[in-house]
N, CA, C and O of each residue as an XYZ file, in Angstrom:
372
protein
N       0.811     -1.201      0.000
C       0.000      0.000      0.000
C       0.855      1.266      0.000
O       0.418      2.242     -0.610
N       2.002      1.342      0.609
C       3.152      2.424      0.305
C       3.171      3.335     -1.311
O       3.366      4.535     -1.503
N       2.918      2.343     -2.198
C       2.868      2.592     -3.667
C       1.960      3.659     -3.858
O       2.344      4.644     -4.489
N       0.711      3.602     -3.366
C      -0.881      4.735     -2.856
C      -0.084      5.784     -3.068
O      -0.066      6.366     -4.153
N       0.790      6.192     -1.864
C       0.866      7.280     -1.223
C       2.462      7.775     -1.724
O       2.679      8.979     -1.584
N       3.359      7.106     -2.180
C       4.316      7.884     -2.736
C       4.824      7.637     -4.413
O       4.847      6.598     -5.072
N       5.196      8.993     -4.766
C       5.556      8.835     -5.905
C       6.284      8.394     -6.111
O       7.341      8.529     -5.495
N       6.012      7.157     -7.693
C       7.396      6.168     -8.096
C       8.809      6.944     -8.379
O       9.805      6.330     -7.996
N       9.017      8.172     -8.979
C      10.144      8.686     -8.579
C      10.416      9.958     -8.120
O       9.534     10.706     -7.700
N      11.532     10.233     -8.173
C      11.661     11.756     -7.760
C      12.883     12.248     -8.862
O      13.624     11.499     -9.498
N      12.857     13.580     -8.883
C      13.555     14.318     -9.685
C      14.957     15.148     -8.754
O      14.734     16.264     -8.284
N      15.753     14.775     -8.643
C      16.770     16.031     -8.150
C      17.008     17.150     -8.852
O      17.616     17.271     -9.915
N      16.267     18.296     -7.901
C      16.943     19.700     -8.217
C      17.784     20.194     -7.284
O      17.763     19.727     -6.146
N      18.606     21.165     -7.619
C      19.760     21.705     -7.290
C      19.371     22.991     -6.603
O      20.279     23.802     -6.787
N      18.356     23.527     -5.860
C      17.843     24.360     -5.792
C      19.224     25.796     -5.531
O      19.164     26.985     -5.845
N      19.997     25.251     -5.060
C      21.177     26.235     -4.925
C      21.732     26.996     -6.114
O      22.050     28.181     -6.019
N      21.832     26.366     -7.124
C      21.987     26.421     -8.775
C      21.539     27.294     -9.324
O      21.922     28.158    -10.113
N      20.326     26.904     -8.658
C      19.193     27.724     -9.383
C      19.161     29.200     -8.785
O      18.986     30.257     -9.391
N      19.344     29.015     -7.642
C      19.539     30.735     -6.666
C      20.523     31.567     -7.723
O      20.335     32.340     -8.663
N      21.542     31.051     -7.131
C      22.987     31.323     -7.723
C      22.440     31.572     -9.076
O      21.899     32.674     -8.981
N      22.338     31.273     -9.902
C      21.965     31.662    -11.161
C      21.280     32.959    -11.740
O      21.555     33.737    -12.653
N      19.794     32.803    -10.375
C      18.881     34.328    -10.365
C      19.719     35.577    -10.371
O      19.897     36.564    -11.085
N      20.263     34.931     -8.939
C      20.957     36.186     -8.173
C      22.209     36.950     -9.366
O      22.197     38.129     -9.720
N      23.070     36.036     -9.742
C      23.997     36.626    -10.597
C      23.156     37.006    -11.939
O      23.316     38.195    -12.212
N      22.454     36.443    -12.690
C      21.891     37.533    -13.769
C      21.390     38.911    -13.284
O      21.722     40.024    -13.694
N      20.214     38.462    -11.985
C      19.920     39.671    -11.656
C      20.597     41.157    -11.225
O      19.992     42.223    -11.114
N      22.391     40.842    -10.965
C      22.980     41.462    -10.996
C      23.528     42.032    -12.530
O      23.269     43.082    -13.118
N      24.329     40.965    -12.877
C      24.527     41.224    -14.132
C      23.654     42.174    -15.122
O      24.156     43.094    -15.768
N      21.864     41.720    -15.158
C      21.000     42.932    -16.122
C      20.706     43.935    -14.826
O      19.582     44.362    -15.093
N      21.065     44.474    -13.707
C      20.312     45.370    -12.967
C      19.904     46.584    -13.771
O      18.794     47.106    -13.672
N      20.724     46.941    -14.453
C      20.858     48.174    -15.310
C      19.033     48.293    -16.416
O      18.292     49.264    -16.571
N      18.926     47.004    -16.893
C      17.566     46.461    -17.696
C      16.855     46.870    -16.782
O      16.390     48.009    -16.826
N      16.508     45.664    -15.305
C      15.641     45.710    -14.640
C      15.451     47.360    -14.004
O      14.304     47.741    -14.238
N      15.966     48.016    -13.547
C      15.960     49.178    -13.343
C      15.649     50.222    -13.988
O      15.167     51.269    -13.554
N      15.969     49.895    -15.199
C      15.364     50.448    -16.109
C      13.668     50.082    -16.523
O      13.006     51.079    -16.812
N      13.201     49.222    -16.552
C      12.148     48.524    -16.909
C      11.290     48.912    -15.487
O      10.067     48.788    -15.550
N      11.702     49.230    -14.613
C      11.181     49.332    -13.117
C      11.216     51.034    -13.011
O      10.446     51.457    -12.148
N      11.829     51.869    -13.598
C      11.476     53.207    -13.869
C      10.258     53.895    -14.859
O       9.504     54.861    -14.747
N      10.543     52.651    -16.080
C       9.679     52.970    -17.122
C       8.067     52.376    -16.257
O       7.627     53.314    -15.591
N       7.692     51.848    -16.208
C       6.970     50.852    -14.961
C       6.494     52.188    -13.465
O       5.434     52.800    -13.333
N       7.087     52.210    -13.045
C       6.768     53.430    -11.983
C       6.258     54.710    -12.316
O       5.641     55.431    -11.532
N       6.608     55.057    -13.845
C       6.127     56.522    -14.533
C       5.329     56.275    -14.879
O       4.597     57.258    -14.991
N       4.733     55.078    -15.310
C       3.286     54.571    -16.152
C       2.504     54.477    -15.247
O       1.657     55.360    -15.383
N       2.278     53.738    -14.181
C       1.776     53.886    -13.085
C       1.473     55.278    -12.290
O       0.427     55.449    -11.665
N       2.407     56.156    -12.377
C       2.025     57.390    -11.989
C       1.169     57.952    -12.622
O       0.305     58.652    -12.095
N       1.259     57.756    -13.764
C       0.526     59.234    -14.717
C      -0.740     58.482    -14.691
O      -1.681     59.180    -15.067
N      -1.049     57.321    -14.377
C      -2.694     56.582    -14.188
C      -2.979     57.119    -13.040
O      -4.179     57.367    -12.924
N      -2.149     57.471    -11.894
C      -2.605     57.243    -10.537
C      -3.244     59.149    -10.812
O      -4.395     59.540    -10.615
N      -2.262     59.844    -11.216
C      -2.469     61.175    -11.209
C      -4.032     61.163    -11.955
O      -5.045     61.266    -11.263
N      -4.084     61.038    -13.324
C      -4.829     61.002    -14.084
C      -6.093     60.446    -13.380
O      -7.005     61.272    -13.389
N      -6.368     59.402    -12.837
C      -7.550     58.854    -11.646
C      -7.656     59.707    -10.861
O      -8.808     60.100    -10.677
N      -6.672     60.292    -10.153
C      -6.799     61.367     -9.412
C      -7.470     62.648     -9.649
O      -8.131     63.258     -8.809
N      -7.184     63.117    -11.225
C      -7.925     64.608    -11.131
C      -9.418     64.510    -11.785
O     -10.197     65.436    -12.011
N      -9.626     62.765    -12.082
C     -11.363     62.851    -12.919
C     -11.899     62.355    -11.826
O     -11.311     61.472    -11.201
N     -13.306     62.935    -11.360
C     -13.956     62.780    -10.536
C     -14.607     61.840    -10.301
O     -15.385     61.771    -11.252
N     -14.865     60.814     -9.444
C     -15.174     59.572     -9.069
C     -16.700     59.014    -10.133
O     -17.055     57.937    -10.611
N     -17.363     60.688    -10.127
C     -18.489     59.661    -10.767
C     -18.479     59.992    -12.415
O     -19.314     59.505    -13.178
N     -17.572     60.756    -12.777
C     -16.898     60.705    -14.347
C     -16.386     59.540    -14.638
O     -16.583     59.209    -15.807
N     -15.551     58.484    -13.725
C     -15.276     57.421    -13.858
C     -16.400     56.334    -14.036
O     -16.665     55.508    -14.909
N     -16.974     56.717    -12.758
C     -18.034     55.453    -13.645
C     -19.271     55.606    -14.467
O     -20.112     54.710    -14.532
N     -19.378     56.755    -15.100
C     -19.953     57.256    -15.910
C     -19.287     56.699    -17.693
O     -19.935     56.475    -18.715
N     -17.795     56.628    -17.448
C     -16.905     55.942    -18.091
C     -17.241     54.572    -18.229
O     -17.670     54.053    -19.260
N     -17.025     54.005    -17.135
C     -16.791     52.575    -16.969
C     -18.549     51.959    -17.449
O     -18.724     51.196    -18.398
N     -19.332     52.326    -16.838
C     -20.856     52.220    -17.532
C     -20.807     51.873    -18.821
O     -20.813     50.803    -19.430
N     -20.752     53.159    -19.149
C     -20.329     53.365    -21.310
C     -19.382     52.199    -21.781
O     -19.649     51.444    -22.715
N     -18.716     52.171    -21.332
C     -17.343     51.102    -21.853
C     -18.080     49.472    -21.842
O     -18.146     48.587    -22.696
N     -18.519     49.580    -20.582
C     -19.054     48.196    -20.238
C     -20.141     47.950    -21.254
O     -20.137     46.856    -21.820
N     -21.136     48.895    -21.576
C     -21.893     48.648    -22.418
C     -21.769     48.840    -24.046
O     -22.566     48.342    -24.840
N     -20.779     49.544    -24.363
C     -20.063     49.191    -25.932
C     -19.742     48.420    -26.076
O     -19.855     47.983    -27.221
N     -18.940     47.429    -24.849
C     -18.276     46.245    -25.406
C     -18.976     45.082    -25.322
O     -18.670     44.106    -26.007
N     -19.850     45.081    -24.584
C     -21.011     43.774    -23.598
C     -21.990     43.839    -25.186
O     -22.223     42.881    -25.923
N     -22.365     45.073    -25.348
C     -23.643     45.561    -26.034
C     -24.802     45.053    -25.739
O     -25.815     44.723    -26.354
N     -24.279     45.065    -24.210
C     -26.147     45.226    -23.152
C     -25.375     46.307    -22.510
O     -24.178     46.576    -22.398
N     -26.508     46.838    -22.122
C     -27.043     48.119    -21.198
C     -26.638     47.529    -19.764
O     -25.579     47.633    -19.146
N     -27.896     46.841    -19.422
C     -27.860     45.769    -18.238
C     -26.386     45.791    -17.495
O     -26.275     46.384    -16.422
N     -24.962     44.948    -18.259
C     -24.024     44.817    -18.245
C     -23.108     46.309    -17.715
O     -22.210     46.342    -16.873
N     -23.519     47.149    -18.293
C     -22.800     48.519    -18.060
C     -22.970     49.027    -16.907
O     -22.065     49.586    -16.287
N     -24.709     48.822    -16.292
C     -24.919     49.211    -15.026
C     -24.727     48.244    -14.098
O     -25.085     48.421    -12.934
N     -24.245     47.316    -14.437
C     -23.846     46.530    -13.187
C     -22.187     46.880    -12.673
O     -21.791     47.072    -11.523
N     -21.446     46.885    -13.882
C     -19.969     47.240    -14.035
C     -20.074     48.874    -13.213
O     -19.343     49.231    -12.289
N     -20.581     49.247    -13.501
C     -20.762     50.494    -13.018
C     -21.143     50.268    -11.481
O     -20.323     50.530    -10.601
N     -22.482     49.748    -11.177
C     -22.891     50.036     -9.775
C     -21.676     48.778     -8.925
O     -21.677     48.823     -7.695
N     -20.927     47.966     -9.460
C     -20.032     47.264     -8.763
C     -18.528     48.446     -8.627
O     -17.696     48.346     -7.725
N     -18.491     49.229     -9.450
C     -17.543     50.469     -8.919
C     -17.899     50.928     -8.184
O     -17.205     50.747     -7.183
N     -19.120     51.831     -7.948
C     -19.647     52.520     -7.081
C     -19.408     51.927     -5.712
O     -18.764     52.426     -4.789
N     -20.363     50.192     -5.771
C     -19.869     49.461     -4.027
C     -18.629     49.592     -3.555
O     -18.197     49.603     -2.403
N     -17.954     49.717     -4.914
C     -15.923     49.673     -4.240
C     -15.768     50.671     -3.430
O     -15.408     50.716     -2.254
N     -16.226     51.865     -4.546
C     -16.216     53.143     -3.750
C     -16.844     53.182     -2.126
O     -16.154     53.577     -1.186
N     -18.262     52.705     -1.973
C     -19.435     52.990     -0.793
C     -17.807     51.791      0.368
O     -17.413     52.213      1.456
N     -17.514     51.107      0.047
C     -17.186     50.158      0.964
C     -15.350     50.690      1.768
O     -14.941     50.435      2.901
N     -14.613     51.486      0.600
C     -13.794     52.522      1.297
C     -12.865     52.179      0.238
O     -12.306     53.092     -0.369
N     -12.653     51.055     -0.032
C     -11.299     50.511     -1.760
C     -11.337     51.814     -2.303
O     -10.427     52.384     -1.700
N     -11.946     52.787     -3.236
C     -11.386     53.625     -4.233
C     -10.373     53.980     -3.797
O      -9.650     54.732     -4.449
């Protein structure tokens, strides 16, 4: 009954290998990643700003419309919509 409960084989990994490996590329491209992590942080800003100066119910006045161009039900738009709104009523925005 042993057979049930364990697998017929196993695989050796090197998990150390594998560290060692991360760690030194991740040094090696820091210059990429850092880069990619700047470009990444400015994109993110200019959404956060941009959310920031349109007014909560311009957004889902947005999100409504959107939901229902793409759904092409109505129905669909005001739900997308009144499920923003709960985000909002519940404290998330």
């Amino acid at each position: 009954m042993n057979w049930i409960y364990e697998f017929p084989f196993t695989f050796p990994v090197d998990l150390k290998a594998i560290d060692d490996f991360i760690k030194s590329v991740s040094i090696k491209l820091s210059f990429i990643f850092d880069s990619l992590t700047n470009i990444l942080k400015g994109f993110v800003n200019i959404v956060y700003t941009l959310l920031n100066v349109i007014p909560w119910f311009v957004i889902i006045i947005i999100i409504v419309l959107l939901g229902w161009k793409v759904s092409k039900k109505i129905t669909k738009g005001i739900l997308y919509g009144a499920l923003i709104f709960l985000i909002g009523i519940v404290g998330y925005w």
